[in-house]
N, C-alpha and C positions, 0 to 999 in steps of 0.2 A: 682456749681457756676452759669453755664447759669440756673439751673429750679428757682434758686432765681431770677436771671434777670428777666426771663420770670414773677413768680408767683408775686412779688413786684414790681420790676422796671418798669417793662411796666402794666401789670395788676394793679398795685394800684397806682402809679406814674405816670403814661402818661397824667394825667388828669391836672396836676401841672403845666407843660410846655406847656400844649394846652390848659390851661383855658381861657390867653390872646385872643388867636383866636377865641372862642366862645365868649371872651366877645365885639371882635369886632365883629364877621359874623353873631352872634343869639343875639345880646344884651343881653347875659344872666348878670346878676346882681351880685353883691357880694355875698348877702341876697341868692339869687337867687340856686349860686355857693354853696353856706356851705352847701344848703340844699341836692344837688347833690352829694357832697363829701360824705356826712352824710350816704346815700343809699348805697355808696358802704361801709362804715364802720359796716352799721347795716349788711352789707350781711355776710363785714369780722368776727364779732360778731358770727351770728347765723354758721358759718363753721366751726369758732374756736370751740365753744358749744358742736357742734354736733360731732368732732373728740374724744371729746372725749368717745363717746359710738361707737364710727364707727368700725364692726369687720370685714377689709377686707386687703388685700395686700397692703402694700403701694406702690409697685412698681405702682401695676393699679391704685389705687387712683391719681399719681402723673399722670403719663401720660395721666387721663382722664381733670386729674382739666387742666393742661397745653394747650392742646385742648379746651375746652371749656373757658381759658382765651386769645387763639386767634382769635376764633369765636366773642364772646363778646366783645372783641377790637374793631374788625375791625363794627361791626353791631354799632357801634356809629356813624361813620362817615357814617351808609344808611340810617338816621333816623333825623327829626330836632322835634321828637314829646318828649316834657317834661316828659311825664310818659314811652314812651319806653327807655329814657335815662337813667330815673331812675332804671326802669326794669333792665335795661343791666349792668349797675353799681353795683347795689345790688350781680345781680347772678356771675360779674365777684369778689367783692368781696368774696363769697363763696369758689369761686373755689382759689383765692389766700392762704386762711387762709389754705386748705387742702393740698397744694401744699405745703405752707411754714410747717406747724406742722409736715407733713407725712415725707416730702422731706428731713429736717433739723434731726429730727428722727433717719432716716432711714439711713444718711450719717456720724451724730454722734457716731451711736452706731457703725459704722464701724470700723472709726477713733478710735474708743477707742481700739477697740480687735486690734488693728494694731500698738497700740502705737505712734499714730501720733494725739493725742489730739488738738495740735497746729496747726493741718494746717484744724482748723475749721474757720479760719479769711480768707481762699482762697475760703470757700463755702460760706460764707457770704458777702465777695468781691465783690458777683455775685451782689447782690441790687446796692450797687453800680455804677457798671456797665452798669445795664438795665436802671438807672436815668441817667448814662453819654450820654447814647446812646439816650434815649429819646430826652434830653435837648437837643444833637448838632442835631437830626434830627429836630429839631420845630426850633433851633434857625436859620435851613437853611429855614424852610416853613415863616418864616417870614420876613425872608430877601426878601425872592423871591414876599411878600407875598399873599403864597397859602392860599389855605383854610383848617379850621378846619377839616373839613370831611374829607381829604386825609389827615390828618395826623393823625387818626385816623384808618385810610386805612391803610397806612404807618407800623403804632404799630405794628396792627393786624399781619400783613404778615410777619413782623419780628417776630414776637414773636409766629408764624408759623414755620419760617422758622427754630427758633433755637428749636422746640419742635422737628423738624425731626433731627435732629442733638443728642441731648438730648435722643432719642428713642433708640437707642441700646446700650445706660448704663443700663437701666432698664430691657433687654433683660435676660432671664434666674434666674431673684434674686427671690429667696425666702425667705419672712421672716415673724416671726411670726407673726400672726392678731393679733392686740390687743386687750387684755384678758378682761373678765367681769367687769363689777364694782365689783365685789363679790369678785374678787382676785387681785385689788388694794389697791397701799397702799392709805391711809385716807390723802384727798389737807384739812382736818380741823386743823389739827394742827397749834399751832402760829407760829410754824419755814415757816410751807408751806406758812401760810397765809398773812407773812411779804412777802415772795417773791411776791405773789401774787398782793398786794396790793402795793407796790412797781412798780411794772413792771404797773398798770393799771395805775398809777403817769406817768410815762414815756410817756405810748402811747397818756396822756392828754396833756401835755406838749410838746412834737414833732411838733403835728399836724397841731399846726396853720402857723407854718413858713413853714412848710414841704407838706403846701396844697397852700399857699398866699403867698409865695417868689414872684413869679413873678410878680405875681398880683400886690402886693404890689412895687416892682421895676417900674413895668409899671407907677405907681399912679407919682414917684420922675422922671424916666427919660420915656417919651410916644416912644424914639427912638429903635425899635425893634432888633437892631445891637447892644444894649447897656443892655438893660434890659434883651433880652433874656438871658445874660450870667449867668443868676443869676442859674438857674437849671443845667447850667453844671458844672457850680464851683461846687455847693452842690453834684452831681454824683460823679464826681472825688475827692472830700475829702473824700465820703462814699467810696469810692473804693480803694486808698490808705491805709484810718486809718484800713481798715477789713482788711489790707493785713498784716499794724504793729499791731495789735490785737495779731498774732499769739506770735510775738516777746516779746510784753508787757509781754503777758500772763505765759513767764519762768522768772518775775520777780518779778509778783504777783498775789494775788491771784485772781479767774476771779469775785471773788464778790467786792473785792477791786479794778479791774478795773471799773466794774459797777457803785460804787457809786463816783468814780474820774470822769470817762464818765459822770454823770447826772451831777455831777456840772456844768462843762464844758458847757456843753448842758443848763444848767438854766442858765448862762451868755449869751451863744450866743441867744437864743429867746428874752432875755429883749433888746440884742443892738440896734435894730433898735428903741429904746424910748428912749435910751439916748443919740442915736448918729443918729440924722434924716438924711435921705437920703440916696445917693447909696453907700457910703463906709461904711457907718451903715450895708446895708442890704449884701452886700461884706462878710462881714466879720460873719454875722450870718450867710451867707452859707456855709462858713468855720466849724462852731463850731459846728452847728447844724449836716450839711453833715458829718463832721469829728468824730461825737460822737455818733449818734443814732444806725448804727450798730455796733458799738463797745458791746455800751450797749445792743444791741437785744443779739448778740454774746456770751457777757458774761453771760447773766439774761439766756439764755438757756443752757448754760455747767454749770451752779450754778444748775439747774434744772435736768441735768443730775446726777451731782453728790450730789444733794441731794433725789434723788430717783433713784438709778440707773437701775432699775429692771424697772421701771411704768413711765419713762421722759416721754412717750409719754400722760399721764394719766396729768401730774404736765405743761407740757409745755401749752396743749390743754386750759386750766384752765389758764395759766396766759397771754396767748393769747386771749384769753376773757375780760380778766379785761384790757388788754390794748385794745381789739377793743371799749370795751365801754368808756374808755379815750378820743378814737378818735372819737367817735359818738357824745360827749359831744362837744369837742374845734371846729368843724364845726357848731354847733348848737347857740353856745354862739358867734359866729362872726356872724351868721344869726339874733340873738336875736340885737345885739348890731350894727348891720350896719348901722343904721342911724343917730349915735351916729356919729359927728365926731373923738373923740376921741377915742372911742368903739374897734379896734384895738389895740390901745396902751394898754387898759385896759384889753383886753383880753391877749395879752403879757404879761404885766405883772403878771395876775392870773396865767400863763403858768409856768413863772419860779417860780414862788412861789411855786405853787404842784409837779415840778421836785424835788426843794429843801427838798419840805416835805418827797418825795418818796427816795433821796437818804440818810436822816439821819434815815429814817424806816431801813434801811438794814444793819446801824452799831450795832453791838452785840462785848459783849466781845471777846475776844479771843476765848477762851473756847467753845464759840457756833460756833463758825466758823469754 
């Protein structure tokens, strides 16, 4: 649970709830912002990619990515240079995707040989978590208001702090490296390749609420006691629903929560269109925070159990197709920012492609 905090929460997240402060202290831009998000999604991308040829321990993989997403934190807040931004974005998206693939992996296959399947919604809880923690640390820098660069400071040192905490769970495990391409099983199949494409649905569809909540709260209320709340609502629904995930999940099956989750989730990203303002944007942090780790959760124990032997081979691969979801929805709010509608339009593309990606994953019974 903390290396999720660490590897998403604060590593891919911290950027959400301190985007407001850079867009006051460095007038960074919307336009400006998507293209910064985007740097760390392409890092998240090329990490996902690359795990899956990666042949080493996970235990060292995790606790190197975890270090190197504290380092990379905190080096945002010594820098007001646009390309070292980018730089540090990028590579801490790297080291997320290794942390989440290895780490989620590597605690799965535990849970399974243990018979405790179910308490994979208390390891995923962790994202959760790392956004509740982010959100109420920004939403005290704003009140106070500090500056961007210490809160940035701030992540860092946290997300230090819980790596040395985190460091003697990994102490003594051995487990096996993951094996060649040559003795995986084949991600070409249509079974794999629904999941696949599904899941890259998702990560397109999250991303705009789950990067411009705040942003977007700031636009309806400018009062920083009001709008910051929008990131910790969205933490604590992501940290809650992973905890009833485990529950849900002895009632059905985890691909049938998945495609309930993305509806879910394709409602809450259109609200804020058809319900302007802050109880709009309220309640998209509800649906959105409430569903997406649901659905990571479930899209990766679907992925377990439909390669059990190579999850780490099938997870690697559809964590790909969702970093490029999310490289795409930063891209298309940069396209479209001077659009004033251009948000709304981008929302609704959002749920459109969620909806596409959760009617991809109904198959008869039989295949299921």
């Amino acid at each position: 649970m903390l290396t999720l905090a660490v590897a998403i929460g604060i590593g891919r997240f911290a950027f959400t709830p301190i985007l407001p402060m850079m867009q006051k202290d460095a007038s960074l831009s919307l336009a400006a912002a998507g293209w910064l998000a985007s740097a760390n999604y392409v890092g998240y991308f090329i990490g996902a990619l690359s795990a899956i040829w990666i042949r080493a321990q996970s235990a060292a993989i995790v606790r190197g990515s975890l270090v190197a997403i504290a380092l990379l934190t905190a080096g945002m807040g010594a820098t007001d240079h646009a390309l070292g931004w980018i730089s540090l974005r990028a590579m801490a998206g790297i080291a997320s995707a290794w942390a989440l693939v290895f780490g989620s992996a590597w605690v799965l296959r535990r849970l399974a040989a243990m018979g405790s399947d179910r308490l994979g919604g208390v390891v995923f809880a962790g994202v959760g978590l790392g956004s509740a923690l982010t959100g109420a640390v920004c939403l005290m820098f704003l009140q106070l208001a500090w500056s961007s660069d210490r809160a940035w400071i701030a992540m860092g040192t946290a997300a230090l702090l819980f790596t040395a905490t985190i460091w003697p769970g990994y102490a003594g495990t051995v487990s096996p490296a993951p094996r060649g391409t040559a003795d995986r099983v084949p991600l070409r199949s249509a079974h794999r390749v629904r999941l696949i494409w599904s899941y890259g649905c998702f990560g397109f569809g999250y991303i705009v609420p789950a990067t411009f909540l705040p942003a977007m709260a700031r636009v309806v209320i400018p009062d920083p006691a009001v709008f910051g709340w929008a990131w910790p609502i969205f933490g604590a629904a992501a940290l809650l629903s992973a905890l009833a995930a485990g529950w849900l999940s002895t009632r059905m099956t985890y691909r049938t929560l998945w495609i309930n989750a993305q509806f879910i989730l394709a409602f809450g990203v259109v609200v804020p269109v058809v319900w302007p303002g802050f109880g709009g944007i309220v309640l998209s942090a509800f649906c959105v925070g409430g569903t997406f780790m649901v659905a990571t959760m479930a899209g990766m124990q679907e992925a377990r159990r439909v390669a059990p032997d190579n999850a780490s081979s099938l997870m690697a691969a559809m964590t790909a197709a969702f970093a490029v979801g999310q490289i795409l929805g930063p891209v298309l709010v940069s396209i479209v920012a001077g659009d004033p509608r251009g948000m709304d339009l981008t929302l609704v593309a959002a749920s459109v492609v969620l909806i596409l990606g959760a009617l991809a994953l109904i198959e008869p019974k039989h295949m299921t």
